[in-house]
N, C-alpha and C positions, 0 to 999 in steps of 0.2 A: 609499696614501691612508688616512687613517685613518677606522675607523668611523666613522658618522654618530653614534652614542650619544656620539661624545669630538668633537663638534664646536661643540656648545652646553653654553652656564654656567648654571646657573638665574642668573636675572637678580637675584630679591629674596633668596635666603637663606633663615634660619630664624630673622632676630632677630625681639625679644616685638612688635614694632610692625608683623613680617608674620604672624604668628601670632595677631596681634589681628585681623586681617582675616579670615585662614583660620577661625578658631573661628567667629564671625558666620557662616558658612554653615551652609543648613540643605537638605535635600532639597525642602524648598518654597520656597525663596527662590533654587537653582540648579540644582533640577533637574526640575522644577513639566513639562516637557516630556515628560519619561519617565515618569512618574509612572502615567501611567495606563495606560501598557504591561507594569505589574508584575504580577506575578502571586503568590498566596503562599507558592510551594515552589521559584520560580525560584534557582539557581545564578548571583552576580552578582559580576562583579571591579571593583573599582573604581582604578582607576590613581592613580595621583598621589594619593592619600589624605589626604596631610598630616596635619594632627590629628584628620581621622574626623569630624566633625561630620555629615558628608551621609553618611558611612557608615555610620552608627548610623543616622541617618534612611531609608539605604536598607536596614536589618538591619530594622527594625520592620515593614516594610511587605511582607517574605516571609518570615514567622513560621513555616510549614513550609520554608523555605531556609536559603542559607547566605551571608555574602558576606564576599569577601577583599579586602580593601583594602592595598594595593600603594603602596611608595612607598620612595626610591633612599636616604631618609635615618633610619637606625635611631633616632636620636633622638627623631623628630617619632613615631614610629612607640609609641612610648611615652608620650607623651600620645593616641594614637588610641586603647591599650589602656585607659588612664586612662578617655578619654570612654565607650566601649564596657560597663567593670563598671561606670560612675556610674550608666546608663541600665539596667542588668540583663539585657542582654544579652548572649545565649550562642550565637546563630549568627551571629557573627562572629569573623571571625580577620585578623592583621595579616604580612605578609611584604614584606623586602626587594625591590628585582627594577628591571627596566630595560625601558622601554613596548617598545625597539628591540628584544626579546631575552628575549622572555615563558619564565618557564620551567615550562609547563604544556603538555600534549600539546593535540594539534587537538581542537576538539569541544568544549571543558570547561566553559563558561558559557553560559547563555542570556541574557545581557545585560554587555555589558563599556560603564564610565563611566569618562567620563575629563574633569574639569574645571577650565578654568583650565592644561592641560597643553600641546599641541600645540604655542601661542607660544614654549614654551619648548624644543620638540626641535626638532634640526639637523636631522631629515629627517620631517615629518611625513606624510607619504603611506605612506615606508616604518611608521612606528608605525600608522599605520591600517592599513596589510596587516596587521601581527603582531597586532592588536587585532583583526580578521576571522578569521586563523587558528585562535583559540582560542573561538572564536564558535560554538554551534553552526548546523545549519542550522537556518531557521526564526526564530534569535536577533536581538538587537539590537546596535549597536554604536550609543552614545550622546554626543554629541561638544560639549560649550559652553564658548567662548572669546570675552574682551571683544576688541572693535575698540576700540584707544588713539586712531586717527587720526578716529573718530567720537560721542568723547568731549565735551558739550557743559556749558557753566556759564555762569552768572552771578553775580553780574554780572562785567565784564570783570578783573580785579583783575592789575595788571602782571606779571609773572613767572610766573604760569600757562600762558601762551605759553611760557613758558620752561622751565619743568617736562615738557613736555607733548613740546616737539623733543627736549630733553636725555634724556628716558625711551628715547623710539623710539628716538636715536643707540645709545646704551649696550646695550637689548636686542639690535639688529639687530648688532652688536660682540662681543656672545656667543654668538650666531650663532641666534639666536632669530627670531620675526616676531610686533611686536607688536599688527600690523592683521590675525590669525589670524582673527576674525568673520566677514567677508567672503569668507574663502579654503575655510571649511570645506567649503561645499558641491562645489567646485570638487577640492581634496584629497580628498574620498571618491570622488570619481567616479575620479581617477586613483588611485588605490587598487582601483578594481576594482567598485567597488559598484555594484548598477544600480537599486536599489530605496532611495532619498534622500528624505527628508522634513527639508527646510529650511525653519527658523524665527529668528526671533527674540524677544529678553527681555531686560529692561530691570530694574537695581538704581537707585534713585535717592534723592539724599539731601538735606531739604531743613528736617526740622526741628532746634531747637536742638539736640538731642541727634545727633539722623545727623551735623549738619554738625562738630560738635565732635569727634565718632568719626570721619569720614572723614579730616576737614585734620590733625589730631592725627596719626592714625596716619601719614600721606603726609607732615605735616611731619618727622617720628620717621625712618620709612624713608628719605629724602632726605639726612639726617646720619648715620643712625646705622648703616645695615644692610650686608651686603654690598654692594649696590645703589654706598653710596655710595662705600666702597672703589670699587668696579669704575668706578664713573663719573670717582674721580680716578687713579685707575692707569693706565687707558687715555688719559689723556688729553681727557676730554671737557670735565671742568669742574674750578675749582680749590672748594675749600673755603669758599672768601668767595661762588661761585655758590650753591654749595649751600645756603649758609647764607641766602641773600637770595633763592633758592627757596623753602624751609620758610618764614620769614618770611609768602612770599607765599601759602603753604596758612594761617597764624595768621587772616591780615587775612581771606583770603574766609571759616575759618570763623566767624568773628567779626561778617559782616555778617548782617542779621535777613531779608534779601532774598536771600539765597544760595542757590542748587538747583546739582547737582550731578547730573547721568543718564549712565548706564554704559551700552550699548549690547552684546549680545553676540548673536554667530551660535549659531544651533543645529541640529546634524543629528540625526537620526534614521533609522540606516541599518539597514534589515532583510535578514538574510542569506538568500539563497536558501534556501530549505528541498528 
């Protein structure tokens, strides 16, 4: 059987239209939950890092610390560094690595972040045990993932329906779970955790500018990205769907009436001390 790390695909890739998403984060905008569990000499790994945006937001905020931001793709890893000297800081640092397969001794963080990640590993209870291991005691293990199946708009605009089945097929396909909000609380406790603080947090998009930047980039992604590879290789959708998907992201963000709300789970797991 093959590992659980070689069981899931990242679902979206690294084209500029998920990268346009990933930058848009900021430690106040995805991580607003943790925030006030920092401290300023805390030890913090941040998983899944992508371009570092909430890494740099979590480097500012333990100015006697240090934080590592972690992530499977050395590319993206390089515009983290890029973000990290824009902003002038110097306690942070960037490394390859796999959430399944941490490679850091027990004990070596007082806070491990991981966001936007979990939907996308094959075995997420296993990545939360390895993400506890390296935890010290006393530490935090901090976990937010959007619910796609809890994902609400207006107004109604045809093929949003359609965008919305064809995502979850395609993720659930690379072996991912992309109603991960819901499950968080649920996966840390089989994980082992006994001490869970379940919340929720909400992105929403609704003026000229958000809606133009959301349906834009969702239109983009929809054609252009692995995503959409993966959606016609597997068989889910041909190229004429696709296309009359993005279409149907153009028309909602186009309408002056549009709101758009992202819904995500969030835990807050404290490790035994």
């Amino acid at each position: 059987m093959p590992h659980a790390r070689e069981t899931a695909v990242y679902t979206h890739g690294h084209h500029e239209s998920v990268l346009r998403s990933h930058t848009w984060r900021t430690a106040e905008n995805s991580a607003a939950y943790l925030l006030g569990a920092l401290r300023p000499s805390m030890q913090i790994l941040d998983v899944g890092c992508g371009p570092g945006t909430i890494t740099a937001g979590l480097a500012a905020r333990v100015p006697d610390g240090h934080v590592t931001g972690l992530d499977r793709e050395p590319g993206v890893l390089e515009r983290a560094r890029a973000v990290a000297d824009g902003r002038g800081l110097t306690n942070v640092g960037f490394v390859t690595g796999d959430v399944h397969a941490l490679d850091f001794p027990d004990d070596s963080f007082c806070v491990v972040h991981a966001h936007q990640v979990l939907q996308h590993v094959g075995d997420p209870v296993a990545a939360l045990r390895e993400m506890r291991r390296v935890t010290r005691p006393g530490g935090y293990v901090a976990v937010r993932d959007a619910d796609y199946a809890a994902m609400a708009w207006y107004p109604a605009v045809p093929g949003l329906d359609d965008w919305l089945d064809l995502y979850r097929r395609v993720a659930r396909a690379n072996g991912g779970e992309p109603d991960a909000g819901r499950r968080l609380k649920a996966w840390a406790l089989a994980a082992g955790f006994t001490d869970v603080t379940a919340s929720s947090g909400t992105w929403t998009f609704s003026t000229q500018e958000e809606r133009a930047w959301w349906s834009g980039l969702w239109a983009d992604r929809t054609v252009a990205s692995a995503y959409a590879e993966r959606a016609v290789d597997g068989g889910h959708a041909t190229r004429e769907r696709l296309e009359a998907v993005a279409a149907a992201w153009r028309e909602w963000g186009a309408r002056e009436d549009a709101w758009f709300a992202v819904p995500h789970g969030e835990i807050l797991c404290r490790e035994d001390a």
